[in-house]
C-alpha atoms as a printed R data frame, in Angstrom:
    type eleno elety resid chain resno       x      y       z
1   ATOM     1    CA   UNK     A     1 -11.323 -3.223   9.123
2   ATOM     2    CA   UNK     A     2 -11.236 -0.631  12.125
3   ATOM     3    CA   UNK     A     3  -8.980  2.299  10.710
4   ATOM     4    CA   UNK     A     4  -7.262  2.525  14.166
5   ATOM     5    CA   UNK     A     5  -5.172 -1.023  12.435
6   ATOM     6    CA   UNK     A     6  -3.765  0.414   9.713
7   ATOM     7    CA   UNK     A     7  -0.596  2.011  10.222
8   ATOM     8    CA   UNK     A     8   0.849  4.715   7.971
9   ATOM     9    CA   UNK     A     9   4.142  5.622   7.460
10  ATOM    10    CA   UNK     A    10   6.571  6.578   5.290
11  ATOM    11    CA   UNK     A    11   8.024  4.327   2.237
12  ATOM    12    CA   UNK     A    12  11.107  2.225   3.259
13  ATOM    13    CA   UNK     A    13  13.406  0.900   0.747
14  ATOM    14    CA   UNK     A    14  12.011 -3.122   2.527
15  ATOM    15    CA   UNK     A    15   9.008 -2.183   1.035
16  ATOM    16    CA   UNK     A    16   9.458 -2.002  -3.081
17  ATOM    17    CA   UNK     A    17   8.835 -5.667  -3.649
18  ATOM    18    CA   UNK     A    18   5.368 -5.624  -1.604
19  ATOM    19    CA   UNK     A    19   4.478 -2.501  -3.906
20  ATOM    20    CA   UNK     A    20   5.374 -4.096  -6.990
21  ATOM    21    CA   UNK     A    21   3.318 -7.310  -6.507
22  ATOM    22    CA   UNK     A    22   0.176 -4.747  -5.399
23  ATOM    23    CA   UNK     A    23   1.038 -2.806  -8.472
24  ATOM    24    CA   UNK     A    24   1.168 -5.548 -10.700
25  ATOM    25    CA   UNK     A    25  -2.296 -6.528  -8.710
26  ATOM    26    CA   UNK     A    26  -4.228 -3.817  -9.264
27  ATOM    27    CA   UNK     A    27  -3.138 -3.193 -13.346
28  ATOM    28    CA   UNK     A    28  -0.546 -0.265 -11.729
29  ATOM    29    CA   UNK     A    29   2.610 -1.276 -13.512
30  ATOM    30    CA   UNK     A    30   2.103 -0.218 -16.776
31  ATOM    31    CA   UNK     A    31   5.278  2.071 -16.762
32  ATOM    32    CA   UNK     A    32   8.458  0.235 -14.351
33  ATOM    33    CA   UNK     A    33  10.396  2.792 -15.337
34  ATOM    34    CA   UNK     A    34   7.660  5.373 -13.508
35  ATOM    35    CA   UNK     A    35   6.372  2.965 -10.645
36  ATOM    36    CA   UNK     A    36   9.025  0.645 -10.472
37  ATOM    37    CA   UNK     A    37  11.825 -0.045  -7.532
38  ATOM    38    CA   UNK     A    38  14.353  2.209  -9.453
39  ATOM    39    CA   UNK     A    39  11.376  5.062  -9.316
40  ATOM    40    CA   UNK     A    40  10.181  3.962  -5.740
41  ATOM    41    CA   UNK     A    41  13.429  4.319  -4.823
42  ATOM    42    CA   UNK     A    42  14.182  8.517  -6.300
43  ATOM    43    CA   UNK     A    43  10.585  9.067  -5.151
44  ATOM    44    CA   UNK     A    44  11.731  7.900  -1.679
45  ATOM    45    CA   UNK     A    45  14.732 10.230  -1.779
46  ATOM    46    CA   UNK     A    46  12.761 13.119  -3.340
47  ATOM    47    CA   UNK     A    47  12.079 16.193  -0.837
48  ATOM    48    CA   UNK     A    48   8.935 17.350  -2.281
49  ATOM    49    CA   UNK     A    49   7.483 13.780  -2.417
50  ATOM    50    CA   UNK     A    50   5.679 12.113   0.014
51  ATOM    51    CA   UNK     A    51   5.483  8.786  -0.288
52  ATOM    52    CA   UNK     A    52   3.246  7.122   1.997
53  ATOM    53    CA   UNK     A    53   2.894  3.115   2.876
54  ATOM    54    CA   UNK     A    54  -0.080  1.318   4.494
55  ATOM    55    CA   UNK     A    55   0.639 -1.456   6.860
56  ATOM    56    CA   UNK     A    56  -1.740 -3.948   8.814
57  ATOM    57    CA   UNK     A    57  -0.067 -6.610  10.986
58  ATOM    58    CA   UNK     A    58   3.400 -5.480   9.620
59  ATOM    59    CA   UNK     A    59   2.251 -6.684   5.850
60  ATOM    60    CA   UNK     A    60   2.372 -3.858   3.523
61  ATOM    61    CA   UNK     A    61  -1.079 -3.093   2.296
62  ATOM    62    CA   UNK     A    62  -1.278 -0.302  -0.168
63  ATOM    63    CA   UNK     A    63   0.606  3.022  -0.822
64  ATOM    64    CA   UNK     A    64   0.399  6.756  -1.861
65  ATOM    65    CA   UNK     A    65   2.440  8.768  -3.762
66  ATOM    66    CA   UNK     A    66   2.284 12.620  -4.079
67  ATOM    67    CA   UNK     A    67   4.458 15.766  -4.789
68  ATOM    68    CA   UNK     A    68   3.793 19.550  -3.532
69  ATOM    69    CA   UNK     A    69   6.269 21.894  -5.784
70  ATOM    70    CA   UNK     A    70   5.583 25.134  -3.261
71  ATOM    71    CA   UNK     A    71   2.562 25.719  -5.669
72  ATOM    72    CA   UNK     A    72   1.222 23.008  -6.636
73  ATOM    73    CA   UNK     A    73   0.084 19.534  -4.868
74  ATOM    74    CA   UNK     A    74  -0.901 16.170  -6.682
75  ATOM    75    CA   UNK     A    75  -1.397 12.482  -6.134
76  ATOM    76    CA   UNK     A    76  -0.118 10.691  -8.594
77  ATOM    77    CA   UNK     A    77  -0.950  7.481  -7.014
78  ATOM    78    CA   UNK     A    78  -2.983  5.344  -4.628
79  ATOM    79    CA   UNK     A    79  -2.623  1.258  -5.047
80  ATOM    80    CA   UNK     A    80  -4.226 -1.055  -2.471
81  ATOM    81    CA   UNK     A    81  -3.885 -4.636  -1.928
82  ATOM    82    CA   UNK     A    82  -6.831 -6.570  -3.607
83  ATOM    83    CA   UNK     A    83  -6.884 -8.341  -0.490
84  ATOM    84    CA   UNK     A    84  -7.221 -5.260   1.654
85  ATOM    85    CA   UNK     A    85  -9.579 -2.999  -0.391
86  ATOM    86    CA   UNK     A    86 -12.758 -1.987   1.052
87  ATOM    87    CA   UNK     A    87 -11.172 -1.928   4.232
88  ATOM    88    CA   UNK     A    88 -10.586  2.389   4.295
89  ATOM    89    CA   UNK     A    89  -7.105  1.747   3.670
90  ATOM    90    CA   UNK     A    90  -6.931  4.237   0.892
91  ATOM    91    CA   UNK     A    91  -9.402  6.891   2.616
92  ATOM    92    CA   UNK     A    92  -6.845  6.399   5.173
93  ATOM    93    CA   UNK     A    93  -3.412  6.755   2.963
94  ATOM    94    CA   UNK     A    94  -4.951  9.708   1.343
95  ATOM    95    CA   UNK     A    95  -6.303 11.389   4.433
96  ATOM    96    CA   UNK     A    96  -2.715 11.463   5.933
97  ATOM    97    CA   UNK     A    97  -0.998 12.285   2.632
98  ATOM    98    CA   UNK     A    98  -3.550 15.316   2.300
99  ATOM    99    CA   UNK     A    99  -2.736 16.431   5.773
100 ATOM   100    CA   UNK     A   100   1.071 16.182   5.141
101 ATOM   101    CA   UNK     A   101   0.752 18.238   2.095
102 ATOM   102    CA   UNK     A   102  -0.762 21.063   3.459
103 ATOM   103    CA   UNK     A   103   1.415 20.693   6.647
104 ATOM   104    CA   UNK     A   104   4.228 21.228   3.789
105 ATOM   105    CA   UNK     A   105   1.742 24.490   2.841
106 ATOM   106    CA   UNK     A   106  -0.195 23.387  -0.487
107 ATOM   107    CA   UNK     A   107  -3.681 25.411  -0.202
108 ATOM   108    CA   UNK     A   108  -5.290 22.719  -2.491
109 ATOM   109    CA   UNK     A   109  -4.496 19.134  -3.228
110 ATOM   110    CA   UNK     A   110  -5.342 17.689  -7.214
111 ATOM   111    CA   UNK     A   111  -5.724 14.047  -8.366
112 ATOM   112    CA   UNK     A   112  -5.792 12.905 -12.043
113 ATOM   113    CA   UNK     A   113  -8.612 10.457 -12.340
114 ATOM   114    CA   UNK     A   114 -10.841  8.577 -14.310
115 ATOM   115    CA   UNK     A   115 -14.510  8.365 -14.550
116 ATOM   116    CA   UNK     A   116 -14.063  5.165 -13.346
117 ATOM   117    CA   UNK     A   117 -13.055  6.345 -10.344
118 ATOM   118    CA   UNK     A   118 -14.379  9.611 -10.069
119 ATOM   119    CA   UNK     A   119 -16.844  8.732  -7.719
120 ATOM   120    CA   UNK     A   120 -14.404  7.547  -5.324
121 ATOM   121    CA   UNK     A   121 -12.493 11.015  -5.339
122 ATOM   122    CA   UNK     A   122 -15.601 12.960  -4.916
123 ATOM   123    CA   UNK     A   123 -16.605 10.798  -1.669
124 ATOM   124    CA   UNK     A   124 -13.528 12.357  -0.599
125 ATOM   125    CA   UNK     A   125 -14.701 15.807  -1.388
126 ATOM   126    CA   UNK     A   126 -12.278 16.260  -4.509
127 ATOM   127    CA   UNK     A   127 -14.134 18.208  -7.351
128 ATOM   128    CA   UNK     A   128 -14.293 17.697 -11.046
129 ATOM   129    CA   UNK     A   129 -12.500 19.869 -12.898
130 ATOM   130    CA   UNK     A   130 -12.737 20.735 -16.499
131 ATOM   131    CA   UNK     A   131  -8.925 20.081 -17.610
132 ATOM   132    CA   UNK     A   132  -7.621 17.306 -19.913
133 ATOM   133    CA   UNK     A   133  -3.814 15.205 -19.065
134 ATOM   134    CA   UNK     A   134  -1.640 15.331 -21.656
135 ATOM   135    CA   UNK     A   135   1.368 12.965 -21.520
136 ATOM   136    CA   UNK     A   136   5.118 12.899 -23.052
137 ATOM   137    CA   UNK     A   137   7.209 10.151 -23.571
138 ATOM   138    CA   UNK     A   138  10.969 10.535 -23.497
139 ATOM   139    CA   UNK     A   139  13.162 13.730 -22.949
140 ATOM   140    CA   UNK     A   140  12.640 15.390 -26.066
């Protein structure tokens, strides 16, 4: 796949079934109240998201989502179509998310991983940092 195909642009409403169904693909939709359409759709409306879609031939064909706080900058997610992967879609989606977070002024950009796909990150020139992810459920 020649990277001058792929289209990126920002998420569109038209888009949350495509992202489901590559969600759902790629083990991704663990949590529909977190990655599902209600979710897509605050993400969408959220002004220190950016929420990124990947397009070839006008088909949907992966996503990224990421927030910059004015400290702070972090994927929190990258899904590709099995159909597409391989294909730099998600060097691409991350490339142009990167460079619209530090438009947006974030000196540094993180990524919660896993050592599954650590090596993936790094061939991106993240670096592995000694820190554990902790997680809460609910709003108490």
């Amino acid at each position: 796949m020649n990277i001058e195909s792929i289209a990126v642009r920002r998420f569109r409403e038209a888009d949350i079934a495509p992202l489901v169904r590559i969600l759902t693909a790629n083990d991704q939709y663990d949590f529909p109240e977190v990655e599902g359409p209600e979710a897509m759709r605050r993400v969408g409306l959220c002004s220190a998201a950016v929420f990124l879609c990947a397009e070839i031939d006008n088909k949907v064909a992966g996503c990224i989502r990421a927030t910059y706080d004015g400290a702070r900058a972090i994927i929190h997610l990258l899904s590709v179509d099995p159909q597409f992967q391989n294909q730099n879609i998600g060097r691409t989606l991350v490339r142009a998310a990167c460079t619209e977070l530090k438009h947006r002024g974030a000196p540094t950009v993180a990524v919660p991983t896993t050592e599954d796909s650590q090596s993936y990150w790094e061939g991106l020139d993240f670096e592995l940092l000694p820190v554990f992810l902790m997680l809460k459920t609910g709003a108490r």
